[in-house]
DRENDO-1510 file (C-alpha; in Angstrom, 1 decimal, always signed):
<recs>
REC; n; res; u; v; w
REC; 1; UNK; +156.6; +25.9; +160.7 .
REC; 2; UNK; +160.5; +26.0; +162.3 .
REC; 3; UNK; +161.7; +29.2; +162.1 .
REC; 4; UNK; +165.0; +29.0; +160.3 .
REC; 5; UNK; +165.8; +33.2; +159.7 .
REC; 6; UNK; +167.6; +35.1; +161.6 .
REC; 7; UNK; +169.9; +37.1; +159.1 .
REC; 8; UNK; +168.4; +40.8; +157.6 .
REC; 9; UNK; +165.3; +40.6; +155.5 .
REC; 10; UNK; +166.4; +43.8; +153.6 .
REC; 11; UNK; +170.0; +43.6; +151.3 .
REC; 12; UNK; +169.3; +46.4; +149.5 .
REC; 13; UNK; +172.2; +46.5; +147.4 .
REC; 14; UNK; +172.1; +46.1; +143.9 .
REC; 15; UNK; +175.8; +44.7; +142.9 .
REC; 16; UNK; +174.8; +41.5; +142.7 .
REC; 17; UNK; +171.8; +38.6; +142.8 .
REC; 18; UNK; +173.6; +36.4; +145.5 .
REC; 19; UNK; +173.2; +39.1; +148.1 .
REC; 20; UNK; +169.6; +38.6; +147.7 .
REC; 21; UNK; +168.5; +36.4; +150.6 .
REC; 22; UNK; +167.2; +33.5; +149.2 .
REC; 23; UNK; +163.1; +32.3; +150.6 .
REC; 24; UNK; +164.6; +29.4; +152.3 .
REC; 25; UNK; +166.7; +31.8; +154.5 .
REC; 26; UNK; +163.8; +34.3; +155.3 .
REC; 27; UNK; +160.9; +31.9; +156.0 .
REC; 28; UNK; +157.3; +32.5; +154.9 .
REC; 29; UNK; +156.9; +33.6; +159.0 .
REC; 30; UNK; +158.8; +36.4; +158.1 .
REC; 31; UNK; +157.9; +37.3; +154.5 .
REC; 32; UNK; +155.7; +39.9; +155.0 .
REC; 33; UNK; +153.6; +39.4; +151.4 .
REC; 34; UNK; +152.8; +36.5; +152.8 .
REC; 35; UNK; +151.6; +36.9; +156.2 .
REC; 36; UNK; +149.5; +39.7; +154.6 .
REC; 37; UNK; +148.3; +37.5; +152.2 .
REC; 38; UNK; +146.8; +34.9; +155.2 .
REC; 39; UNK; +145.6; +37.5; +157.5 .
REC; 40; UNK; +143.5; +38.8; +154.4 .
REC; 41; UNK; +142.0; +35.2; +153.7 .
REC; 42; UNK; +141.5; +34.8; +157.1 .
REC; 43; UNK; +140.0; +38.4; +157.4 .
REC; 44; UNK; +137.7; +37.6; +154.3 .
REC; 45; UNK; +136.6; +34.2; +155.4 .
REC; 46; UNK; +135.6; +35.7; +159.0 .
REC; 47; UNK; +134.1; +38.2; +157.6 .
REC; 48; UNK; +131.8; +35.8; +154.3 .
REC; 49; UNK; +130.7; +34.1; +157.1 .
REC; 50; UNK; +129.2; +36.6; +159.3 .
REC; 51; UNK; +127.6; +38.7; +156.8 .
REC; 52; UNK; +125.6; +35.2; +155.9 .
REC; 53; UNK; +123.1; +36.2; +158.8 .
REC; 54; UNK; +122.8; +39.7; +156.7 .
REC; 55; UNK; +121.7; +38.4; +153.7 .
REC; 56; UNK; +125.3; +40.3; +152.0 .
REC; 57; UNK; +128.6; +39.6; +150.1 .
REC; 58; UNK; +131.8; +40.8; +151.0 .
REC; 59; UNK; +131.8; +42.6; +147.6 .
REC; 60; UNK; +128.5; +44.3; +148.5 .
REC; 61; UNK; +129.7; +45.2; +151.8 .
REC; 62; UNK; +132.6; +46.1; +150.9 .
REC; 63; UNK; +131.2; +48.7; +148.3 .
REC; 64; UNK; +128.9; +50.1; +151.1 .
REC; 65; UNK; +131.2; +50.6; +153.3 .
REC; 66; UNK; +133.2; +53.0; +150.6 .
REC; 67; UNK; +130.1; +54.6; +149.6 .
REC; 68; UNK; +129.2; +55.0; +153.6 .
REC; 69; UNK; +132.5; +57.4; +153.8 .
REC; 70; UNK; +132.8; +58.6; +150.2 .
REC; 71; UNK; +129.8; +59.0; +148.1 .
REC; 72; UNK; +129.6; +59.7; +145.0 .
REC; 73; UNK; +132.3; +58.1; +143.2 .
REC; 74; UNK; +132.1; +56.3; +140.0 .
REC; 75; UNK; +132.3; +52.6; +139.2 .
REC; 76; UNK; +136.0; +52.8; +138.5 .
REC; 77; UNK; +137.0; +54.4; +142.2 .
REC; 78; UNK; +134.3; +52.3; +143.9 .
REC; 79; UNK; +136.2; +49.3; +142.5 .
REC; 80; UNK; +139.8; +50.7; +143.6 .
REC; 81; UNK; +138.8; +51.6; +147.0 .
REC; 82; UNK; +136.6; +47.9; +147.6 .
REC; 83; UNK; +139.7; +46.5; +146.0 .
REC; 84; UNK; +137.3; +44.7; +143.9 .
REC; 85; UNK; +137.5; +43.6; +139.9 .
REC; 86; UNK; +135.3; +46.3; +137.5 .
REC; 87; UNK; +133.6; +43.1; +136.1 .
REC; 88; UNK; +132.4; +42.1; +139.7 .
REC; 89; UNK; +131.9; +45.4; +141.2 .
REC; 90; UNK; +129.3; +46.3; +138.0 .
REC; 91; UNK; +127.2; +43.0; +138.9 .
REC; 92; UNK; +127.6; +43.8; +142.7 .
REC; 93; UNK; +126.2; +47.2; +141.8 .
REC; 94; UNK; +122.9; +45.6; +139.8 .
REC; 95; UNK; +122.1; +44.3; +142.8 .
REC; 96; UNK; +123.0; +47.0; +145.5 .
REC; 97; UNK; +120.9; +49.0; +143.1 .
REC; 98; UNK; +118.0; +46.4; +143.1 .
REC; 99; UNK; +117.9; +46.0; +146.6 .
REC; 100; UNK; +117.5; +50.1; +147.3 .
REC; 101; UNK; +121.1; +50.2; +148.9 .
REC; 102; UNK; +122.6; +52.6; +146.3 .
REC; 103; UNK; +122.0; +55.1; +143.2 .
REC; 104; UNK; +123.4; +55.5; +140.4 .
REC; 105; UNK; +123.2; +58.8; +137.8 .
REC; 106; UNK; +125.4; +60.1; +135.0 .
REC; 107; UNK; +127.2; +62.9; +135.2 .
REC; 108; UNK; +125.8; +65.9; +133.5 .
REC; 109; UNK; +129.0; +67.1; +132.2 .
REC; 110; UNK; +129.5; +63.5; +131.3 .
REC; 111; UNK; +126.9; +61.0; +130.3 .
REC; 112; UNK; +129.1; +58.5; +130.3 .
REC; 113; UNK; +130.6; +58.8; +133.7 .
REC; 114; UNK; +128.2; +57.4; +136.4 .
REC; 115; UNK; +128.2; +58.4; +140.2 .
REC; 116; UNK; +127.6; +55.4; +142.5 .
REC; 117; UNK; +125.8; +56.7; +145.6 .
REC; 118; UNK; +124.8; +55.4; +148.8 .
REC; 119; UNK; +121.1; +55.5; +149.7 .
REC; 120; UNK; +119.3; +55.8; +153.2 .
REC; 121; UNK; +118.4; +52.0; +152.7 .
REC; 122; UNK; +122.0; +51.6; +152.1 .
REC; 123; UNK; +123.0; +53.5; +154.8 .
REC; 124; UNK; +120.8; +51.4; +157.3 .
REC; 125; UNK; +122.2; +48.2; +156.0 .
REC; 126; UNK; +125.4; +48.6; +156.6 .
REC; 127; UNK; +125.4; +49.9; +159.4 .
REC; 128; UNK; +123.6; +46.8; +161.0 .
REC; 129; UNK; +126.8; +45.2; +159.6 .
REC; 130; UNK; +129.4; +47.5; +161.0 .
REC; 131; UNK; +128.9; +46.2; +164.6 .
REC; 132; UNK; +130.2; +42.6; +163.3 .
REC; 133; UNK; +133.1; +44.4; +161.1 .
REC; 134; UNK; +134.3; +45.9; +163.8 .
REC; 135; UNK; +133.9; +43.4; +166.3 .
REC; 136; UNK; +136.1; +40.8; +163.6 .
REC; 137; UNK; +138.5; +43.9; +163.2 .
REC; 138; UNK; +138.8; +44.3; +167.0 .
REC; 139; UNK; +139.3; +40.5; +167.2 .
REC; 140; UNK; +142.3; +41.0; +164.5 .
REC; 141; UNK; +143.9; +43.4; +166.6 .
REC; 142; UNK; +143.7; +41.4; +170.3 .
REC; 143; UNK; +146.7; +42.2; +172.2 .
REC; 144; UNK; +147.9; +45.4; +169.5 .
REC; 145; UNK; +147.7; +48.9; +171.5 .
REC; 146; UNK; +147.2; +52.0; +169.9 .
REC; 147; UNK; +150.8; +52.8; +169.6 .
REC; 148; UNK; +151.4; +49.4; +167.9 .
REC; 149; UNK; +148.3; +49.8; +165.6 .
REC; 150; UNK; +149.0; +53.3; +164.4 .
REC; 151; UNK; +153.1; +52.4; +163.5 .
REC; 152; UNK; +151.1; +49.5; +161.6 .
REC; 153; UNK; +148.9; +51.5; +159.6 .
REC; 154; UNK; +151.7; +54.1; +158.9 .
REC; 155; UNK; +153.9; +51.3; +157.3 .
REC; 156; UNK; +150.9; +49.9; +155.7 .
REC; 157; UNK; +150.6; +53.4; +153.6 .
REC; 158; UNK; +154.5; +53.3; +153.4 .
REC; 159; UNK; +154.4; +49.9; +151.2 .
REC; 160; UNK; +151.3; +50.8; +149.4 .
REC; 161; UNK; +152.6; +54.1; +148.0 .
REC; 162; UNK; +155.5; +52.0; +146.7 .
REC; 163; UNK; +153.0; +49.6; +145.3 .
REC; 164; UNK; +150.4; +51.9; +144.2 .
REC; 165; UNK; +149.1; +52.0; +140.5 .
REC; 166; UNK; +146.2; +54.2; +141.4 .
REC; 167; UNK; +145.9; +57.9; +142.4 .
REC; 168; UNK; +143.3; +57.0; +145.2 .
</recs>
């Protein structure tokens, strides 16, 4: 792809449309939406394809990995923090839950609020997987130094507050 861009990205003025640069001028190699968008297919791809050899979905591991840092939290969170639809997250829970890997209980205060938990079978099974996850993430991040990575991560939270719909 011929890199064509070498004006500003941000025109954050508001007078008028034409200060906008237009996509042609940036270039998808320097829209950041989009790179984010292919390093998360690529991330997610990677990642389907290891987890094959563990008999798990990226929803599922996705949801223990949550629960393996933060447990209880109810369907609704779980779903936020896996960044994964209610509708698939509830199905991805039936089987968590029939496999041993998780619990879940109603409130007392609230019988209609359930807590999602983590079991000890849960526990185990993903961290067999975390060797692999980390391995892909280190892969990600060849050539990135700690300085590098942390500025990353500190933008990262920068957009996502602007983004955010969610307390969490």
């Amino acid at each position: 792809m011929a890199e064509r861009f070498s004006g500003t990205v941000f025109r954050r003025s508001q007078d008028s449309a034409d200060k906008r640069p237009t996509m042609g001028e940036i270039g998808l190699n320097h829209f950041a939406p989009y790179l984010m968008n292919r390093l998360m297919a690529r991330w997610n791809i990677n990642m389907s394809d290891e987890l094959r050899e563990y008999d798990m979905t990226t929803a599922k591991m996705r949801a223990l990995a949550v629960l393996s840092v933060s447990s209880p939290v109810t369907i609704n969170e779980l779903s936020v923090f896996a960044v994964t639809e209610q509708s698939t997250m509830s199905r991805t829970l039936d089987s968590l839950e029939q496999q041993g890997y998780i619990r879940r209980q109603p409130r007392a205060e609230d019988m209609r609020i359930r807590d999602v938990s983590i079991t000890e079978e849960g526990r185990a099974a993903f961290e067999k997987v975390w060797p692999t996850m980390y391995d892909l993430f280190m892969q990600m991040f060849d050539g990135v130094d700690e300085t590098e990575y942390r500025a990353f991560i500190s933008t990262l939270h920068k957009v996502l507050q602007n983004i955010r719909r969610h307390e969490i």
